[in-house]
N, C-alpha and C positions, 0 to 999 in steps of 0.2 A: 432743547425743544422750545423752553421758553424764547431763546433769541429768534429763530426759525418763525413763531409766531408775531412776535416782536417787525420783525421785518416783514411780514405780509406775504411768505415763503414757505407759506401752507394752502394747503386746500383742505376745508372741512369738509370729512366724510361722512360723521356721524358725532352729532355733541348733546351731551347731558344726558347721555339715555340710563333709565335708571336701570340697576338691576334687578331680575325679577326677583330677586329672595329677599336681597337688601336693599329698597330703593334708597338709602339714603347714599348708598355707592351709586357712583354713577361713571360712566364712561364715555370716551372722547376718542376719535376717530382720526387722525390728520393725512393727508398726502403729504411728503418733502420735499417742495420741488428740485433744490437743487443735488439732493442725493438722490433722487426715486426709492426714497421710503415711506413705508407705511409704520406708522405710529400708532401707537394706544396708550392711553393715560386713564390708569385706574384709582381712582379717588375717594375719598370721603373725609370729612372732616379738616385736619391738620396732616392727615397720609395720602403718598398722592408715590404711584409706581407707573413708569413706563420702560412700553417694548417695543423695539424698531425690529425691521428685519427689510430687508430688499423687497420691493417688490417684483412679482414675476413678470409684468410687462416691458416690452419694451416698447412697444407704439401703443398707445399713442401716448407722449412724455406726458408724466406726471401733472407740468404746465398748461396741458392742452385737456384736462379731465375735466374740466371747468364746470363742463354740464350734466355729469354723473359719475356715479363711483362704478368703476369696471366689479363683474359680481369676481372675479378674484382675486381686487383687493379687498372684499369684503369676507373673504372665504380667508384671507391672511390677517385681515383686524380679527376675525373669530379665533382663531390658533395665538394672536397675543394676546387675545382678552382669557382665554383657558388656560396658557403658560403664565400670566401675571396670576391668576388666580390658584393657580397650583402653588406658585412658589408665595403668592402673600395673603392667599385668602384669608387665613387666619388674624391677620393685622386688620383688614377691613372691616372682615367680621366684626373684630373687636372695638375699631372703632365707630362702627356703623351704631352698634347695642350703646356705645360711649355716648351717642348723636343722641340716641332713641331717648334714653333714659334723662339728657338734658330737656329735650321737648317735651317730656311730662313731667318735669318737676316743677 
């Protein structure tokens, strides 16, 4: 993913949005251009999990979304943002509360 962004072979969908339980988690949105993927990168701290999956469009390519996020790639960022948190919410958690408890000491 990092390359992908690296080379400017993204389109951001949605970035840094916190989440609502844990804002110190926060989540990341991307388009792929050159696979037509849809990306999600769920983060906080030193843990950082991502999910691609195809997206369902075919027109208009990924390259040409320039000026808004079609709503069912946002309906398939929703279903990797719920599959990464099924399988690591508990890691986030943990290091969300790890975050929490350094900003008050």
């Amino acid at each position: 993913m990092e390359g992908y962004i690296a080379r400017d072979e993204v389109i951001p969908q949605a970035e840094s949005c916190p989440d609502k339980q844990y804002p110190e988690v926060t989540w990341d949105q991307y388009g792929i251009i050159p696979t037509n993927e849809v990306a999600v990168v769920g983060r906080c701290g030193a843990v950082k999990f991502l999910a691609t999956a195809p997206s369902n469009l075919v027109m208009p390519a990924m390259a040409d979304r320039i000026f808004g996020t079609d709503v069912a790639d946002l309906q398939l960022g929703h279903a990797l943002a719920d599959q990464l948190w099924e399988h690591h919410g508990a890691e986030l958690i943990a290091e969300a509360l790890r975050v929490r408890g350094q900003a008050g000491a």
